[in-house]
C-alpha positions in Angstrom: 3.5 5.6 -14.2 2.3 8.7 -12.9 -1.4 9.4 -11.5 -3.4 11.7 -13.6 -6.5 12.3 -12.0 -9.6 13.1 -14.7 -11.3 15.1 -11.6 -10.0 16.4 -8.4 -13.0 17.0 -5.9 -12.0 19.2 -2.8 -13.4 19.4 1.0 -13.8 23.0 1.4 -12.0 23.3 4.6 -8.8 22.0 2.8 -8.5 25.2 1.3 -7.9 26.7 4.7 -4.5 24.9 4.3 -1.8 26.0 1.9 -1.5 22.6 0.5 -5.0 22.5 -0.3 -4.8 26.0 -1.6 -1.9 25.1 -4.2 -3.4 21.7 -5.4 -6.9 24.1 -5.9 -4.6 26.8 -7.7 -2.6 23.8 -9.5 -5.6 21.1 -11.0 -7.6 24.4 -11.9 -4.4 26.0 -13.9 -4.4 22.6 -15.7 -7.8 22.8 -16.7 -8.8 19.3 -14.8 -12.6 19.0 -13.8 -12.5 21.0 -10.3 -15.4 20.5 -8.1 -16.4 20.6 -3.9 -17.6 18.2 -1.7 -18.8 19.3 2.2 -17.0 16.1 3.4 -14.1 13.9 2.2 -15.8 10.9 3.3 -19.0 11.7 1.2 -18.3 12.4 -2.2 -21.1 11.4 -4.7 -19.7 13.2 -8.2 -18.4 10.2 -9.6 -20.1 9.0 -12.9 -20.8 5.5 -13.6 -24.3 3.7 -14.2 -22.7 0.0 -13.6 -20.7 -1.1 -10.4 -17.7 -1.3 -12.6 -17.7 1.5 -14.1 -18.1 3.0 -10.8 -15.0 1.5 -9.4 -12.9 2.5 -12.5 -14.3 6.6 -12.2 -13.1 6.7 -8.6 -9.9 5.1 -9.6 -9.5 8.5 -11.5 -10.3 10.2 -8.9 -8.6 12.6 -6.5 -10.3 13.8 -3.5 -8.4 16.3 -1.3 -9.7 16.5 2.4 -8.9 17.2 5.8 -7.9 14.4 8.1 -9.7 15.3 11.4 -9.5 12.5 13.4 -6.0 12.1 15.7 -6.9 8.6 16.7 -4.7 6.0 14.8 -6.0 2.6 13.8 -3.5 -0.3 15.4 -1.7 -2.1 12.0 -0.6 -6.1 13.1 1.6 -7.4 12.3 3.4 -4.6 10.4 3.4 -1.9 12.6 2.2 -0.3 15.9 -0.4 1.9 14.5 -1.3 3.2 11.1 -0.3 6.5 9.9 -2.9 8.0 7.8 -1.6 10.0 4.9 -3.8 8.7 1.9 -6.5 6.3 1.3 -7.0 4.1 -1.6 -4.7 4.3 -5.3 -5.2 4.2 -9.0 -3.9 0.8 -9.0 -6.8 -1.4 -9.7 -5.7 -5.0 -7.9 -8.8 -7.8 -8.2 -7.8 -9.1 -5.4 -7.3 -6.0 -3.2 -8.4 -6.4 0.6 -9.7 -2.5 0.5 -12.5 -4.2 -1.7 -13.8 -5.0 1.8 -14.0 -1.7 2.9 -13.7 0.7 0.9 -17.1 0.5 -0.4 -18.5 1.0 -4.2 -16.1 4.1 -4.8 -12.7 3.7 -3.8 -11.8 6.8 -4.8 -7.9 8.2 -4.1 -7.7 10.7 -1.2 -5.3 12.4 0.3 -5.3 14.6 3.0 -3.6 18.8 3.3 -2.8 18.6 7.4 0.0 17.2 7.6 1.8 18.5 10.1 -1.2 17.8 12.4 -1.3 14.2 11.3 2.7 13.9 12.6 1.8 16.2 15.6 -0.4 13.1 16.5 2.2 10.5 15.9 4.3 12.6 18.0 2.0 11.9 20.9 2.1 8.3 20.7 5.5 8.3 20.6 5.7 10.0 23.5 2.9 8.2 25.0 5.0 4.7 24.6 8.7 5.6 24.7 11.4 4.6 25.5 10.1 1.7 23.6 10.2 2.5 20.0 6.8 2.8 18.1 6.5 1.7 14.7 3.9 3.4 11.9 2.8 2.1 8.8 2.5 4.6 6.0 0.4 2.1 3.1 -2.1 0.8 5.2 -5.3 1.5 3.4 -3.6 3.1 0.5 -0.4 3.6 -1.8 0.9 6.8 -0.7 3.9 6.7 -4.1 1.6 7.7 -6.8 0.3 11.0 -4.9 3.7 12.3 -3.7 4.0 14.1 -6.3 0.7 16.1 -5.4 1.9 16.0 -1.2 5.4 15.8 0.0 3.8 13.5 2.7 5.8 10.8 2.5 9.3 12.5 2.3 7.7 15.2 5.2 7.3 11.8 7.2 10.4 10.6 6.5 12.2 13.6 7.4 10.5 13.8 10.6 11.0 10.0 11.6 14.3 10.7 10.5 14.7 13.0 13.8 12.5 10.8 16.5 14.9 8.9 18.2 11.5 6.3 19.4 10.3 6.9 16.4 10.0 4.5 12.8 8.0 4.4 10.1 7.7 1.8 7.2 5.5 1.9 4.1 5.1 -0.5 0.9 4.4 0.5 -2.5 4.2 -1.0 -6.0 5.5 1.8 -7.5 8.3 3.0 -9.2 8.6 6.7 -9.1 11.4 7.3 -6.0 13.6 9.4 -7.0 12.1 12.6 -5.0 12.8 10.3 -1.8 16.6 9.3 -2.6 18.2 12.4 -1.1 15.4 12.8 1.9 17.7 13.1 5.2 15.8 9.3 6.9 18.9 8.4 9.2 17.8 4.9 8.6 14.9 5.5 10.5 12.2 4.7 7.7 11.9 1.4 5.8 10.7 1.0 2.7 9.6 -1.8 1.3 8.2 -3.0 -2.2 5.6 -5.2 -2.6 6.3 -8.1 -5.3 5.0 -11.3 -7.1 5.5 -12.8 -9.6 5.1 -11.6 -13.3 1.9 -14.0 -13.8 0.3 -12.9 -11.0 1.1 -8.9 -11.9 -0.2 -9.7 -15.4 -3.1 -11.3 -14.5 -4.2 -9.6 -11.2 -2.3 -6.3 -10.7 -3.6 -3.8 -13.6 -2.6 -0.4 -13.8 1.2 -1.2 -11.8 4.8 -1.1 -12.9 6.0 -4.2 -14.0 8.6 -6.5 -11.8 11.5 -5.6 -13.2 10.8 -1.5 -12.7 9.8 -2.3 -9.4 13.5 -4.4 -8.5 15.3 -1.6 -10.5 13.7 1.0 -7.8 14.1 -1.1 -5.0 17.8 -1.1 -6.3 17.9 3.1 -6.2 16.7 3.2 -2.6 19.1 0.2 -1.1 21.7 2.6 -2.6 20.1 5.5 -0.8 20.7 4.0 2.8 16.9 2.7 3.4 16.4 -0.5 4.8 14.6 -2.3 2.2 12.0 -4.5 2.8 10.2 -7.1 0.7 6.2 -7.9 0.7 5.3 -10.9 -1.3 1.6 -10.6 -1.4 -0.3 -12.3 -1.8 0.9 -15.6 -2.0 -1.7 -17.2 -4.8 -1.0 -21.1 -4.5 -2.1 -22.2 -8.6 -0.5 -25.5 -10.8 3.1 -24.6 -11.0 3.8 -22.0 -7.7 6.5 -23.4 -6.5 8.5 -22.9 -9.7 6.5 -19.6 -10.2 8.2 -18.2 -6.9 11.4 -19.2 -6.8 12.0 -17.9 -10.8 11.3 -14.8 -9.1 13.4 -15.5 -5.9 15.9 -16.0 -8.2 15.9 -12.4 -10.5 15.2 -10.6 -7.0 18.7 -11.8 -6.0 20.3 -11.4 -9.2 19.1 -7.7 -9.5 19.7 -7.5 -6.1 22.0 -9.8 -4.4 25.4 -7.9 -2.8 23.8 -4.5 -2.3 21.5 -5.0 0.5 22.9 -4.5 3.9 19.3 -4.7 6.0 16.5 -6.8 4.2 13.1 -7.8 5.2 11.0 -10.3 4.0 6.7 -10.2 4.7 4.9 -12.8 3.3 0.9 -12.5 3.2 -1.4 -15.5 1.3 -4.0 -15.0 -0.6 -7.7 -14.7 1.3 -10.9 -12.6 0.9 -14.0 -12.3 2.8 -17.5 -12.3 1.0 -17.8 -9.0 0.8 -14.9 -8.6 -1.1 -16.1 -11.8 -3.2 -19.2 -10.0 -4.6 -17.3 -6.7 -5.1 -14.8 -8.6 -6.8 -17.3 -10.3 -9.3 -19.4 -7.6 -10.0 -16.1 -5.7 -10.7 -14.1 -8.0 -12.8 -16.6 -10.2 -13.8 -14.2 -12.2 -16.0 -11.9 -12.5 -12.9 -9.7 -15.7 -12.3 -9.2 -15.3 -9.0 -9.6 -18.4 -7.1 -12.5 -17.4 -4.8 -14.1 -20.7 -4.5 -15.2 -20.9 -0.3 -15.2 -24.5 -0.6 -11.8 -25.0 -0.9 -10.4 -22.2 2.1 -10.4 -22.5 5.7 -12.7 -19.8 7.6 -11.7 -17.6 10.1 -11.7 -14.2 12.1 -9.4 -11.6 11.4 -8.3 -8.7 13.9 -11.5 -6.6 12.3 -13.9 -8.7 13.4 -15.0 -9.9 9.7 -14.4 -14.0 8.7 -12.2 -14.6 5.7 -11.6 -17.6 3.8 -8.2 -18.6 4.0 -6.1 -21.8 2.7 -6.1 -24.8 5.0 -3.9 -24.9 7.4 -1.8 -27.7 5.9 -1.2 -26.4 2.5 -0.4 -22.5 4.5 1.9 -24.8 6.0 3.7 -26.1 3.2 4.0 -22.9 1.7 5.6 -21.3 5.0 8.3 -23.6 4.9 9.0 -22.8 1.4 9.1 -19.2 1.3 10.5 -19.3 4.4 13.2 -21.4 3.0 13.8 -19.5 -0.4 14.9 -16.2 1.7 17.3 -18.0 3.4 18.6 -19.4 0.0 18.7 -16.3 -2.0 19.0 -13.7 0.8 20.9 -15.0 3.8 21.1 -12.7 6.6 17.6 -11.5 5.9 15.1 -11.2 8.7 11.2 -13.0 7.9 9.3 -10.5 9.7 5.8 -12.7 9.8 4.1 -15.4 7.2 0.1 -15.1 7.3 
């Protein structure tokens, strides 16, 4: 499922950089819609009269910028700190927390520095060893679908493979790991799918690979040395999840089961805030998300914004079961956090 951007719009500075340069020289070759934008971060060449159509343009879109900041955001409970190597994907998730604050156009962005961007994770390496530091390669994107176009993740990989206080993690939904199999990570990076179950991909999770395609890849890199990790998210509690979740408990283990020597296991429930409510609805406004605020709990999260969450009995319930179910089909595997 590769990305094919219908337009690629570049920061001009990117071109100082010979990534930028040989995506320029690359997209134009092809005869893709090339255009220029004085700043990654404000990019108004995306068609659309509706907010939905909007939203569906900048999913074909491809801006390449320069990542100027060297202050990483902190990333609980995954990591440490973020590591910044793309923003947003061409998945097109209803339920997607980047509805929150990615605006109107969550266009797909990558960035042509690089090196500087690991120059800076260097630093806070230094900055904290000897305890190890942790960063989180998918925070506010999907990194898979644009390795093709960057190197970034197997550059990352590579490099984390030499920091002895040094890890990285990332999650994707993708499929398309084969240019990562041979990278030289030492164990150092883990890699981690993120999985549901196939009503809620059907329903909820357009423009993604498919559970089985996803197991089969996770399959490729356990075989590869990484240390695999799981993210079941989000956890949607409708009629029938209980059975939903452990049917796909069950063909995770059977695909999997035997060939895993270091497993993880994050699980994250459904919530939203309003903001992502209205963005949702205006968006997919035949969605069947459960956004009703009347039945959620309300509370603060580390951003400072409220989201509606599931009360804290039935979040309860379902800790113990998931909990439970990765003990049953994966013993010896680690639950890294439930929230």
């Amino acid at each position: 499922m590769a990305f094919k951007p219908a337009r690629v719009i570049f920061e001009q500075d990117a071109l100082k950089y010979p990534l930028g340069e040989k995506l320029y020289r690359f997209f134009r070759d092809k005869g893709t819609d090339v255009s220029f934008a004085a700043s990654h971060n404000r990019v108004s060449a995306i068609p659309g009269r509706t907010r939905s159509e909007k939203y569906f343009e900048a999913k074909r879109t491809l801006v390449v910028g320069v990542r100027r900041t060297t202050a990483f955001e902190t990333c609980k409970p995954s990591a440490h700190f973020q590591l910044p190597l793309a923003t947003s994907c061409p998945g097109k998730c209803e339920y997607c927390y980047l509805l929150t604050n990615l605006g109107k156009k969550p266009y797909v962005r990558i960035y042509v520095n690089i090196e500087e961007i690991l120059s800076a994770a260097r630093g806070y390496i230094e900055d904290r060893k000897p305890q190890v530091t942790v960063f989180e390669g998918a925070a506010t994107s999907d990194p898979v679908p644009v390795e093709p176009y960057t190197g970034a993740l197997a550059r990352a990989v590579e490099f984390f493979g030499g920091q002895e206080y040094g890890r990285f993690r990332f999650v994707t939904k993708f499929t398309e790991v084969d240019t990562l199999l041979d990278v030289p990570h030492n164990g150092h990076t883990r890699f981690r799918f993120s999985i549901n179950t196939p009503e809620v991909i059907r329903r909820f999770e357009h423009a993604t690979p498919p559970l089985a395609e996803r197991l089969a890849a996770a399959w490729k890199v356990a075989a590869a040395g990484y240390p695999l990790g799981f993210l079941v998210a989000p956890i949607i509690l409708y009629d029938g999840w209980r059975e939903s979740y452990r049917d796909l408990f069950k063909t995770a283990a059977a695909e999997l089961n035997g060939k895993v020597y270091d497993l993880t296991f994050e699980f994250i429930t459904h919530r939203f805030t309003k903001r992502a409510k209205g963005t949702i609805l205006e968006v997919f406004p035949s969605t069947r998300l459960d956004l009703d605020e009347e039945a959620r709990a309300f509370k603060f999260g580390q951003f400072g914004y409220g989201k509606y969450v599931y009360p804290k009995e039935l979040f309860s319930d379902a800790k113990i079961y998931f909990e439970g179910l990765a003990g049953e089909y994966f013993p010896g595997s680690k639950v890294e956090y439930f929230v």
